[in-house]
C-alpha positions in Angstrom: 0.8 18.2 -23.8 4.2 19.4 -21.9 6.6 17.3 -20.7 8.2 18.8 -17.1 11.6 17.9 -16.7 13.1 17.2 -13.1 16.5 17.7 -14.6 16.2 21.8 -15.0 16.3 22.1 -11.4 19.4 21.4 -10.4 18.3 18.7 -8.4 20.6 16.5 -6.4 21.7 13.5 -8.3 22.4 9.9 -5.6 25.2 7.8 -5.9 25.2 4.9 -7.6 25.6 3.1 -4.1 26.4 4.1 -0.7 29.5 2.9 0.1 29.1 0.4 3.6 28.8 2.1 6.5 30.4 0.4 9.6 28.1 0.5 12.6 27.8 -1.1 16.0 25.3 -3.9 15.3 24.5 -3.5 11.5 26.4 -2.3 8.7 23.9 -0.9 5.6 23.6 -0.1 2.1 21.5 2.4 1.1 19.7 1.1 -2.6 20.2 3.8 -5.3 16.4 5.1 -6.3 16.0 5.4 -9.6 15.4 9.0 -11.2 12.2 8.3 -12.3 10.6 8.1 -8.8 11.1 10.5 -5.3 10.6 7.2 -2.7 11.5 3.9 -2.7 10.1 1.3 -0.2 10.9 -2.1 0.7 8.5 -5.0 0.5 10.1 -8.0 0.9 14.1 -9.5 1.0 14.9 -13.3 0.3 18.2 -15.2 1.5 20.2 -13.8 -1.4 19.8 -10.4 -0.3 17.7 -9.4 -2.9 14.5 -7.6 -2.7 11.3 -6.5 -4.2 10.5 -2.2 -3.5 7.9 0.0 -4.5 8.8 3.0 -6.1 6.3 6.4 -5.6 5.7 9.1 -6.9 7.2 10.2 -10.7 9.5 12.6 -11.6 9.4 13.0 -15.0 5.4 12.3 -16.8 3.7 14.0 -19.7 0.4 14.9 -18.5 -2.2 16.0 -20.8 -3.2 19.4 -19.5 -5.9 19.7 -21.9 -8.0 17.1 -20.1 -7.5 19.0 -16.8 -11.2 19.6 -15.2 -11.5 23.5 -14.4 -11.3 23.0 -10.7 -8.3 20.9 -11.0 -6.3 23.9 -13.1 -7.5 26.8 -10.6 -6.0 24.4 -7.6 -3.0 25.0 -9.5 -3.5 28.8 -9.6 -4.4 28.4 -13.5 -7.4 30.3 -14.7 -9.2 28.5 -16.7 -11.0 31.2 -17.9 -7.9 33.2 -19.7 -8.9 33.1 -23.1 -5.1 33.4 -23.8 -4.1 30.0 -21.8 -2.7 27.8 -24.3 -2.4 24.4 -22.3 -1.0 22.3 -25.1 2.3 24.3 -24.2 1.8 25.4 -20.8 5.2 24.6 -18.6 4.1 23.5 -15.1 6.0 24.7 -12.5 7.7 22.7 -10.0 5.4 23.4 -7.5 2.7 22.9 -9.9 3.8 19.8 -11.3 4.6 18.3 -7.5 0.8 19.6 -6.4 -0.8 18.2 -9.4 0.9 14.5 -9.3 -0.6 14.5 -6.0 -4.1 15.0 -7.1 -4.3 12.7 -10.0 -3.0 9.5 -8.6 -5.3 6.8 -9.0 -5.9 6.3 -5.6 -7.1 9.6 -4.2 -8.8 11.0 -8.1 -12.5 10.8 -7.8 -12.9 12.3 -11.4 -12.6 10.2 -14.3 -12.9 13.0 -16.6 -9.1 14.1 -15.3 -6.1 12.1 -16.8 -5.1 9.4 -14.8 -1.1 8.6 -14.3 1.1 6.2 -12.6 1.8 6.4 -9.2 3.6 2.8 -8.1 6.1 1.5 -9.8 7.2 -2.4 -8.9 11.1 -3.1 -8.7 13.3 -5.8 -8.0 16.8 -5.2 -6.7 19.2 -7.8 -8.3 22.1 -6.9 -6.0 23.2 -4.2 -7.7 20.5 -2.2 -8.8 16.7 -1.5 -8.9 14.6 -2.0 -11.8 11.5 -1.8 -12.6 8.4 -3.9 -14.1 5.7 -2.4 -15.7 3.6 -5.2 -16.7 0.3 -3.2 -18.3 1.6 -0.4 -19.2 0.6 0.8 -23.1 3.0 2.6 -24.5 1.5 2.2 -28.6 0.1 5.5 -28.9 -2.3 3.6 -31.5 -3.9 2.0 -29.3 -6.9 3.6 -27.0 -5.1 2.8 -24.0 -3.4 6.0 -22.5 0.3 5.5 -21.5 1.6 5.9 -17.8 -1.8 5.3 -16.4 -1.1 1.7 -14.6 -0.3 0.8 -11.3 2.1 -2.0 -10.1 3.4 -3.5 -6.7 5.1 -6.4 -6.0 4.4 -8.0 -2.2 6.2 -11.1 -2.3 9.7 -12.8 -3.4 10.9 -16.0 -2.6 14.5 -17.3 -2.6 14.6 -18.5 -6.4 13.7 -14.9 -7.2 10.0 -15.4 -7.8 8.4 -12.7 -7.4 4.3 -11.8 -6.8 1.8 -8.7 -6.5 -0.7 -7.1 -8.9 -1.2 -4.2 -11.2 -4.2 -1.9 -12.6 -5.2 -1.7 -16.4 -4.3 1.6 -18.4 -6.8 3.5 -18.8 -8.8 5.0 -22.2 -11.1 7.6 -22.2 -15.1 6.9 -23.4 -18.0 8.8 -24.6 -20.7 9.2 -22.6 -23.9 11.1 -24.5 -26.9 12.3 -22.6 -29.6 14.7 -23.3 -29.6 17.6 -20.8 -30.2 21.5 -21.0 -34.0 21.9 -20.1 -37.4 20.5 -21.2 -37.8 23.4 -23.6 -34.6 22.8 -24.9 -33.4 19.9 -24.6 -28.8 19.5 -25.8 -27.0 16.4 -26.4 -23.8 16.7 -24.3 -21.1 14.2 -24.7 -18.6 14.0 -21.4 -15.0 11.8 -21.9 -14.3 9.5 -19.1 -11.7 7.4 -18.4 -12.2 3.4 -17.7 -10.1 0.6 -17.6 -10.4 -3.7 -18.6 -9.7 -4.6 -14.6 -9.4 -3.1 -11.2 -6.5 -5.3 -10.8 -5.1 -8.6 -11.3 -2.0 -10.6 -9.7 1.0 -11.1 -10.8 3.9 -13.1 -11.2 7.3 -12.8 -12.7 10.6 -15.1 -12.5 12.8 -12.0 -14.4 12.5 -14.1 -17.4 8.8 -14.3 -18.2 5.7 -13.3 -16.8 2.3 -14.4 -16.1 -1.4 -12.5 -14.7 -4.0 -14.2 -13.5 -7.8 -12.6 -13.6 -10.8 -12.7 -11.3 -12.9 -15.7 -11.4 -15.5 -12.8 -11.3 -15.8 -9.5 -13.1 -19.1 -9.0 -14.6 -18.0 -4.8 -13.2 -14.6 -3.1 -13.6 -13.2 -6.2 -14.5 -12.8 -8.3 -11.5 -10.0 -8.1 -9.0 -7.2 -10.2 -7.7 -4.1 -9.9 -6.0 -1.0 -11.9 -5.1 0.5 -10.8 -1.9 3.0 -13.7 -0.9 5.1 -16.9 -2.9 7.0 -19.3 -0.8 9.9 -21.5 -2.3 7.5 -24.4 -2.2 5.8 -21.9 -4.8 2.5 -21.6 -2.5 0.7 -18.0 -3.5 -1.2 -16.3 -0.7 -3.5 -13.6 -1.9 -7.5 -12.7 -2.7 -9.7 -12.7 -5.7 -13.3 -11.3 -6.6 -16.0 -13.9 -6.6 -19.3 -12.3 -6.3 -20.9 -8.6 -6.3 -21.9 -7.2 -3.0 -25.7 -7.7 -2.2 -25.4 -4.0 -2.2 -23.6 -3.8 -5.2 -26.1 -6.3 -7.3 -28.5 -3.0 -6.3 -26.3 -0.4 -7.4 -25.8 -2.2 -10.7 -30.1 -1.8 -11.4 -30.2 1.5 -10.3 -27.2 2.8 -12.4 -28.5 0.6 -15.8 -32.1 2.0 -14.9 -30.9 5.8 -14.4 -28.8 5.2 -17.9 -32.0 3.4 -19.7 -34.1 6.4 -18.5 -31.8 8.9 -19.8 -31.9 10.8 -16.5 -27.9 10.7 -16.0 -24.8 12.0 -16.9 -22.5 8.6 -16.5 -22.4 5.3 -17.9 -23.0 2.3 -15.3 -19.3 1.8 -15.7 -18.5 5.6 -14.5 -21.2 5.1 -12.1 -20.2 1.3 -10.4 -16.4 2.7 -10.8 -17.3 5.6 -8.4 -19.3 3.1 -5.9 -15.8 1.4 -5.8 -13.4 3.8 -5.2 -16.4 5.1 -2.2 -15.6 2.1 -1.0 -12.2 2.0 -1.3 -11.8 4.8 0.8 -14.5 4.2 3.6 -13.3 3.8 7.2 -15.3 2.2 9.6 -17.6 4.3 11.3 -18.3 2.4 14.4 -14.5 2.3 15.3 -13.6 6.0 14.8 -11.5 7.5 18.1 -12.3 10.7 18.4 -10.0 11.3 21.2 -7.0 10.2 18.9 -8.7 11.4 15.7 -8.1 7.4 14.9 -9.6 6.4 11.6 -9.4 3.1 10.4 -9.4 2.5 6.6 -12.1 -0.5 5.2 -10.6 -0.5 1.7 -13.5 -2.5 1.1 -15.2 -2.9 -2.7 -18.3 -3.7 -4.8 -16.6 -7.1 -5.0 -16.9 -10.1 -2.3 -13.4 -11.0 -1.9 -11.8 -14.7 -0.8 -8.8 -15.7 0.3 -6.9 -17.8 -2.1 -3.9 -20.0 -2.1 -2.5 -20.9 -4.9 -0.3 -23.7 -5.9 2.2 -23.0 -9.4 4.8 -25.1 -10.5 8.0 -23.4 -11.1 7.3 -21.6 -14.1 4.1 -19.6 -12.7 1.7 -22.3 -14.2 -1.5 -23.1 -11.5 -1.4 -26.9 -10.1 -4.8 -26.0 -7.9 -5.8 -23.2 -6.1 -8.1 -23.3 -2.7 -10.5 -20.4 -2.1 -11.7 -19.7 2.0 -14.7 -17.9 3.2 -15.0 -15.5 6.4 -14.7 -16.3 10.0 -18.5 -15.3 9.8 -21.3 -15.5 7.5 -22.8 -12.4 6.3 -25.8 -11.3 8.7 -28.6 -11.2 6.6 -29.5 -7.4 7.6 -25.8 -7.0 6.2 -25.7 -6.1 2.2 -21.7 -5.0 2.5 -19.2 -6.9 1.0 -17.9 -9.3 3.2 -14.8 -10.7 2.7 -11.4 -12.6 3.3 -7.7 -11.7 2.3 -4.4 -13.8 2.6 -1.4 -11.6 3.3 1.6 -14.2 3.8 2.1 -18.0 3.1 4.5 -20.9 4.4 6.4 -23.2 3.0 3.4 -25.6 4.3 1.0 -24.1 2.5 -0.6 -22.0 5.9 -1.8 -18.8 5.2 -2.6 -15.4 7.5 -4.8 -12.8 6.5 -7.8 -10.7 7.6 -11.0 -11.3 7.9 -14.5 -9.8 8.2 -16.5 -10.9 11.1 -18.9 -9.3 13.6 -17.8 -8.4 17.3 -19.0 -10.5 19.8 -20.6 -12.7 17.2 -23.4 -10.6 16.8 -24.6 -10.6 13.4 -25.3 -6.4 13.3 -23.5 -4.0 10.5 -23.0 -1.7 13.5 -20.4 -4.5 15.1 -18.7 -5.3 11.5 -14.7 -5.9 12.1 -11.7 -7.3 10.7 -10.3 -9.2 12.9 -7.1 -11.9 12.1 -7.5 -14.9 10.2 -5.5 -18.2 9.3 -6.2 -20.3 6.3 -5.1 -24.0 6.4 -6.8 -27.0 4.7 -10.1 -25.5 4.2 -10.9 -24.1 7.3 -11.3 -20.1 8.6 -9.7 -20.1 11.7 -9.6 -17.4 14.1 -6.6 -16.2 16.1 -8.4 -14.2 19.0 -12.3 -13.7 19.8 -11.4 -11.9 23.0 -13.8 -9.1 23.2 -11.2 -6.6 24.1 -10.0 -6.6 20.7 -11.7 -4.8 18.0 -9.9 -5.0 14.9 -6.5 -6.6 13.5 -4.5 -8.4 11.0 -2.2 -11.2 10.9 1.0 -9.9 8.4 3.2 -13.0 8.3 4.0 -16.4 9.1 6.8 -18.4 9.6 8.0 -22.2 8.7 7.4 -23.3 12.7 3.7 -21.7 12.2 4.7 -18.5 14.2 1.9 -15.7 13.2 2.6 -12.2 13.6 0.4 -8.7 13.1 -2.1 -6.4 15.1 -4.7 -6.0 17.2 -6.5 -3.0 18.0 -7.8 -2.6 21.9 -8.3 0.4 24.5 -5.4 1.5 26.6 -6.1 3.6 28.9 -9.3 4.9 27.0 -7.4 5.6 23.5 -7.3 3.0 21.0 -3.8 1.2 20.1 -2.3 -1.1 18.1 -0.6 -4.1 19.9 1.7 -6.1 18.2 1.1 -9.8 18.6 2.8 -13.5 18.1 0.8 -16.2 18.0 1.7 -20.2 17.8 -0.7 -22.1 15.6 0.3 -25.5 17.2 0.1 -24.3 20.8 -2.9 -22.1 19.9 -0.9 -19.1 22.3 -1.3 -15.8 21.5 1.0 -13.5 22.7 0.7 -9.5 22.8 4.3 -7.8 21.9 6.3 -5.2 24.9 6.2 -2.9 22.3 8.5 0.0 23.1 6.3 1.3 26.4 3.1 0.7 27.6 0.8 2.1 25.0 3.2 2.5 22.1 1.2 1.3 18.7 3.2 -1.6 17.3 3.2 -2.5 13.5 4.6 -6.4 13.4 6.0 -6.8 9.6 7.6 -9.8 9.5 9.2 -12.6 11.4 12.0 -14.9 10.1 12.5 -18.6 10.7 14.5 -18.1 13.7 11.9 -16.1 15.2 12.7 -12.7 15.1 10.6 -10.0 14.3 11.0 -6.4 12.6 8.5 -3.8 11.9 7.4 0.1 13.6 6.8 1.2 16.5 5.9 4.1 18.5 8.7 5.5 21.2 6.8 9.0 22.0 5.1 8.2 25.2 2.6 11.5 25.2 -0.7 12.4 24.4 -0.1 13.5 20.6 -1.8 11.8 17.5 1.1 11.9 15.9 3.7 9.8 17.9 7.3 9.6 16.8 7.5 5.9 15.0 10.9 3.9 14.3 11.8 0.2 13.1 12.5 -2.0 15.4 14.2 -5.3 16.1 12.7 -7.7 18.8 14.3 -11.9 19.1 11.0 -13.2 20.2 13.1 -16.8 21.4 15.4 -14.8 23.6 14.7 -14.6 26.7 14.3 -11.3 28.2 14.0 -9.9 25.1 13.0 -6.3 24.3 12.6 -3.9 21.6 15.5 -2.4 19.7 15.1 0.6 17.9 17.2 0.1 15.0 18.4 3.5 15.1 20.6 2.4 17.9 22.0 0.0 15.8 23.9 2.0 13.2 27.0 4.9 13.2 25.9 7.6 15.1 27.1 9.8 12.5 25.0 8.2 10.0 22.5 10.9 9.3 19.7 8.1 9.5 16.1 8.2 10.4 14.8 4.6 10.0 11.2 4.6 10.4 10.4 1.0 9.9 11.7 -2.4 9.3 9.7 -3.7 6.7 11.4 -7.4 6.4 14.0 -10.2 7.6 15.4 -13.3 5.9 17.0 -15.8 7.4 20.8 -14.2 7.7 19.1 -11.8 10.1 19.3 -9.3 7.0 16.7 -6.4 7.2 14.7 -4.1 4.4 14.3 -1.0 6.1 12.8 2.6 5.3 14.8 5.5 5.8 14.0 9.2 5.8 16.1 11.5 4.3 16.8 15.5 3.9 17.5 16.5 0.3 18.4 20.0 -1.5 15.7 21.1 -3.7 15.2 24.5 -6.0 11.9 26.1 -6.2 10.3 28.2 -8.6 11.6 31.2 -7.4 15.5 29.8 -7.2 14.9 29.2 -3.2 16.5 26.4 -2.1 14.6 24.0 0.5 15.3 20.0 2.2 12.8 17.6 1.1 12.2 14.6 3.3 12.9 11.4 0.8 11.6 7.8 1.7 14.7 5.7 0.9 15.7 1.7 1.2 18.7 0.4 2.5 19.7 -3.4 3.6 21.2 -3.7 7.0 23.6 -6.6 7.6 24.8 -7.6 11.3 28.0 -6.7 12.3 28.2 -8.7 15.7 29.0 -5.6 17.2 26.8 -4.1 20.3 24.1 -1.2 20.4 25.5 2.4 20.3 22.9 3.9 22.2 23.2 7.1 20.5 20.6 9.8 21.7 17.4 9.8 19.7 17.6 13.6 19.1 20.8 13.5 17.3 20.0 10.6 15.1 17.1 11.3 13.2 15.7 14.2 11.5 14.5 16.9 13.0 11.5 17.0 13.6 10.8 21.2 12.4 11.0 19.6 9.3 7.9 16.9 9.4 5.2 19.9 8.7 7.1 21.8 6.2 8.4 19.6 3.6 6.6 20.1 0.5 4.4 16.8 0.7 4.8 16.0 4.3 6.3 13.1 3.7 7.4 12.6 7.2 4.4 13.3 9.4 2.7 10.7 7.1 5.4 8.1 8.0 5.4 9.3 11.9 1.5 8.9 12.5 0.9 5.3 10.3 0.9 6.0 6.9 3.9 3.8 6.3 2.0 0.8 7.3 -0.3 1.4 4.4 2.8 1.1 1.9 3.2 -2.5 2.3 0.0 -3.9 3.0 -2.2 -0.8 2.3 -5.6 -3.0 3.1 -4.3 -4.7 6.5 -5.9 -2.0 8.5 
């Protein structure tokens, strides 16, 4: 094994804090990322101005080269055929090292014979600084359990500093023996994969002590659930596994059959494992826009999922819990999972989510959807069954029952995303302005006092990859438009904010920002990286600047070039996947 070291490179070092900046309408401070991670995003901000981030992508790991498949080391430009490569001491490059962090995150490996390392890192800014949690993590190198190889996000904080989300096992590596060669000679070959206890399971930590909380079923990969939201009333919004697919129950007889047989090379664990992650990165066929080259992810499972609401005491401890269904049953042609997820809870005890359900109400796989849901007492209750709509999410809800997310409809023949607010007591749904007629609009969050942040689109052309910002819109003001909160800072600030990702009550925002930075290659060349970055804007009572867009953001030359293209995944929608990465 080699451990690569960010800190040969010369690479630029952030302050400790960037001092206030006085703007127009918000002062900020930018939150110092810590040096084990490139990005840091927002996820939530309570009344004391303290929030909970994710951090992405790591600077500094030890990956086991050794375990590196032979495709996996050429992609690199490695041959694995050099009989003088000596990979226990091989020095990555930084290119190298960049590339191959990319390929092995959990989330986009298909091979479980390649290591698998930590990607997300959950933190919780105090204030002062960021820190992070690593609840799964193994770091005994007796134990089976490889270190580094966990997950972790936190979704939700409430204003006693409670905060909730959910985190992968580590992995270990297995034996897996099977007789191949031919008939006439017939080898036992042993392959190593990598498996794990769970798929995930929810968290929730005060700062003091901890707690997890595992699937009610996980006869496969160990169950999932997930904690997205906490209110101060300690309600838990979030989704847990309760039953294999009807599809899945099949998958599990052919995969013990193949293994009893002998005529595989994977355990059923290796084999249900790569039926999930399938799943995980489906998209929904009868919705792709091949005009805008629109694909929507499924991020479905082998796993029914149901919305849950949990109630804890203060110390994390479960009172009850209540588990809701679908807007629909499953069709009985229909052997998908079919499932339920709660995003965001109230103070009440109301929760939002997503749904699956069938367009039009006709029970076909074809017309499977998402569509909104709310979760109250019981019952399912849609938000919308108006036809025009294909797909959606509802992302948060307020203390007056004020609902706000997406829909999905044509404009114009090319499918958008249309912000929406929707009052559970008047049962009004309202669609947002948006930024122009057209512009895809990614709702976040909305405060008590009814305002709303989140992205939108402000490039009225015909590209798939529209210029996105966060935005500001006072949904009880009347008149009220769309503020691009670039507009709302120093023009000289050198700030690209790309989305508002949440509001407390002060009118304090969470907000992603992209930022240039001086990196060294390989070769000594010198090169600006485009950083994701959090900083806390704070109203100043002052009035918009109405800088021009062009000279306060990043150029755009830089969106194709930068090593990992970190900015044309924020400009086209990638961001939204960040927060809620299975809204859409």
């Amino acid at each position: 094994m080699k451990q690569f070291t960010l800190g040969v490179l010369g690479v630029a070092v952030a302050t400790a804090m960037i001092p206030t900046t006085q703007a127009d309408t918000y002062d900020y401070q930018q939150l110092e990322t810590p040096e084990t991670v490139e990005h840091l995003f927002p996820t939530a901000l309570n009344n004391n101005r303290h929030a909970v981030v994710l951090g992405q992508f790591p600077t500094d790991l030890e990956i086991d080269l050794t375990r590196l498949q032979p495709s996996t080391l050429a992609s690199l430009g490695i041959d694995p055929n050099d009989e003088d490569l000596d990979l226990e001491n091989y020095e990555l490059s930084y290119v190298q090292y960049n590339r191959l962090v990319g390929i092995l995150r959990d989330g986009s490996s298909p091979l479980l014979e390649n290591p698998r390392i930590s990607y997300n890192f959950a933190g919780f800014f105090n204030g002062q600084d960021v820190t992070f949690n690593e609840f799964f993590n193994d770091t005994d190198p007796q134990t089976p359990e490889t270190a580094d190889s966990t997950d972790h996000y936190f979704y939700g904080l409430n204003n006693n500093d409670v905060r909730v989300g959910w985190g992968t096992a580590p992995y270990r590596y297995e034996d897996f023996t099977y007789t191949g060669g031919t008939e006439e000679q017939p080898e036992e070959i042993t392959i190593s994969y990598a498996q794990r206890d769970f798929t995930r399971q929810a968290l929730w930590s005060n700062g003091i002590t901890s707690k997890t909380y595992a699937a009610p079923e996980q006869s496969f990969l160990g169950g999932e659930t997930a904690m997205m939201d906490i209110s101060d009333t300690n309600y838990a919004a979030g989704f847990v596994s309760v039953a294999l697919s009807p599809q899945s129950v099949e998958t599990a007889e052919n995969c013990q059959t193949a293994v009893d047989e002998g005529t595989t090379n994977r355990s059923v664990y290796v084999c249900m494992w790569q039926r999930w992650y399938s799943l995980q990165n489906s998209i929904a066929q009868n919705l792709q826009d091949f005009y805008t080259n629109n694909q929507i992810r499924t991020n479905q499972s082998i796993y029914d999922m149901a919305a849950t609401v949990w109630q804890l005491d203060a110390n994390g401890e479960v009172i009850s819990s209540q588990q809701y269904g679908t807007l629909m049953d499953r069709g009985e042609e229909d052997e998908n999972d079919f499932s339920s997820y709660a995003f965001a809870v109230n103070n009440q005890g109301v929760a939002v989510g997503q749904s699956w359900t069938y367009y039009e109400g006709i029970e076909e796989v074809g017309r499977r959807i998402k569509m909104p849901a709310i979760f109250v007492d019981g019952e399912v209750k849609a938000i919308t069954e108006d036809p025009e709509y294909v797909w959606g999410s509802a992302n948060d809800i307020n203390d007056d029952n004020e609902v706000v997310g997406f829909l999905i409809k044509r404009i114009q023949g090319i499918q958008r995303y249309v912000g929406f607010i929707y009052d559970i007591d008047t049962d009004t749904l309202t669609e947002l302005p948006g930024f122009f007629t057209g512009s895809s609009t990614f709702p976040n969050e909305i405060n008590n006092d009814g305002v709303i942040v989140g992205s939108g689109e402000i490039e009225a052309s015909l590209s798939t990859q529209r210029r996105r910002v966060g935005f500001i819109y006072d949904s009880r003001e009347a008149d009220a438009r769309f503020v691009n909160l670039n507009d709302t800072v120093d023009c000289d600030a050198n700030l690209f904010i790309a989305s508002a990702d949440a509001i407390n009550d002060n009118g304090e925002i969470a907000a992603t920002i992209v930022k240039e930075e001086p990196r060294t290659g390989d070769e000594g060349e010198t090169f600006d990286l485009q950083i994701a970055k959090t900083i806390i804007m704070d109203p100043s009572g002052g009035e918009l600047n109405a800088c021009s867009v062009e000279d306060n953001r990043i150029e755009r030359e830089g969106a194709a070039t930068g090593l990992f293209g970190l900015i044309s995944m924020l400009l086209i929608g990638g961001l939204i996947t960040v927060r809620r990465w299975f809204r859409v």
